[in-house]
C-alpha positions, 0 to 999 in steps of 0.5 A: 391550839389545845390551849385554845380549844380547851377555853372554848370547850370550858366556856360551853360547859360553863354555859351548860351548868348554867341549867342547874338554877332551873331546879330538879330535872324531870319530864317537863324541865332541865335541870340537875339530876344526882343519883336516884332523882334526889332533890336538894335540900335548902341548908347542909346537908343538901342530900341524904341517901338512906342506909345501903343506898349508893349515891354513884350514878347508875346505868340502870336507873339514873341514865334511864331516867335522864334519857326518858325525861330528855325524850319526855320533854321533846329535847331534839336530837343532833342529826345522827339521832342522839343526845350528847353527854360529857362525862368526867373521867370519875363519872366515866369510870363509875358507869364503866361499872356496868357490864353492859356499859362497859361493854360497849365502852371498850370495844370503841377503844379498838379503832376501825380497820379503815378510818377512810372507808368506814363502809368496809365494816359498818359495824365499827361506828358503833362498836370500834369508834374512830380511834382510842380512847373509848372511840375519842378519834386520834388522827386520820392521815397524820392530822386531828380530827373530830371525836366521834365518841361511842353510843349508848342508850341513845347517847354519843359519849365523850370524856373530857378531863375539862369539866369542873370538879365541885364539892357538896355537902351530903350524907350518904352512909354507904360511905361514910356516917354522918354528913361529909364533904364530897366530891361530885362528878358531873356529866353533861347531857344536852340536845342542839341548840342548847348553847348559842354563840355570837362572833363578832367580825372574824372567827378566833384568830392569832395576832402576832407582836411585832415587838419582837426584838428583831425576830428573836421571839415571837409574841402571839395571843389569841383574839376572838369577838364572841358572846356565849350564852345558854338557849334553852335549860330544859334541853340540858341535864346536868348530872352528877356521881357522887365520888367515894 
């Protein structure tokens, strides 16, 4: 089954990097958004960042940024009232730099007093999660359930370790002088309706062989009849942190 969910959860992010060919992100358009709004270059290198300047995705200033510019270009929100980002564990690790952010951060690790009956402690949606991992939800009577994530300057937050790394040619002299390879870690803001999908006939579904030698194994594949494709870039930003 995880193998499964990781292709799917890898096609719709695939499908939201696709927001990147809309150019720099801003109020009025989607698009890909690197630390300090910088825009890409046509030839190497594609960015240079000035003496003292970090090229890591900031709290204060790049998700503020993001966030506003979602909000400007009437991106609407998922039913709790809050955007989505996917972040990548690097991505995750520079923001929980911030005090504030890793505040909040950590006490969604600490896992509610009951799952089940939530009333009991209001309080632990937002600041305990549903389970582990920065409030990704473990289990609930023994079975998998939803991650709930955790919530942050007007986002729900989620880590997965299912995002591609890419790698850009920059100059950034916090790091290193002169122009240098990079590695580049992406997070993946977006509203509903960002991302469509078409099933054709039965939803995913496994198919056994029945070629199987008198019972002695079994040959199983997944089957699914479906198209993916992105909506609308302007409700997506992909951002990126610079790794150094």
């Amino acid at each position: 089954m995880d193998d499964y969910r990781r292709w799917r959860d890898r096609v719709f992010a695939d499908e939201l990097f696709k927001a990147e060919a809309n150019g720099l992100a801003s109020d009025s358009q989607g698009g890909y958004y690197f630390p300090g709004g910088a825009a890409k270059a046509a030839g190497n290198p594609k960015y240079t960042y000035g003496a003292g300047v970090s090229a890591k995705f900031d709290v204060k200033t790049d998700l503020l940024q993001v966030v506003k510019d979602l909000r400007k270009r009437n991106v609407p929100t998922f039913s709790d009232g809050y955007y989505r980002c996917i972040a990548d564990p690097t991505a995750m690790m520079h923001l929980r730099q911030n005090d504030a952010f890793r505040e909040i951060a950590r006490y969604a690790g600490n896992g509610m007093v009951n799952p089940m009956s939530p009333e009991q402690a209001p309080n632990a949606n937002f600041f305990q999660g549903m389970g582990p991992a920065y409030g990704q939800a473990g289990f609930v009577a023994g079975q998998p359930v939803m991650p709930t994530g955790f919530l942050f300057e007007g986002v729900r937050w989620f880590e997965s370790t299912n995002l591609p790394e890419k790698t850009i040619n920059a100059t950034v002299p916090v790091a290193a002088a002169g122009a240098a390879n990079y590695t580049i870690a992406p997070m993946l803001f977006f509203g509903p309706q960002a991302v469509g999908v078409g099933i054709g006939g039965n939803n995913a579904q496994i198919l056994l062989n029945n070629n199987d030698d008198f019972s002695r194994f079994i040959i199983m594949i997944w089957s699914l009849f479906a198209g993916f494709e992105i909506l609308n870039k302007d409700f997506i930003t992909v951002a990126y942190s610079f790794v150094y």
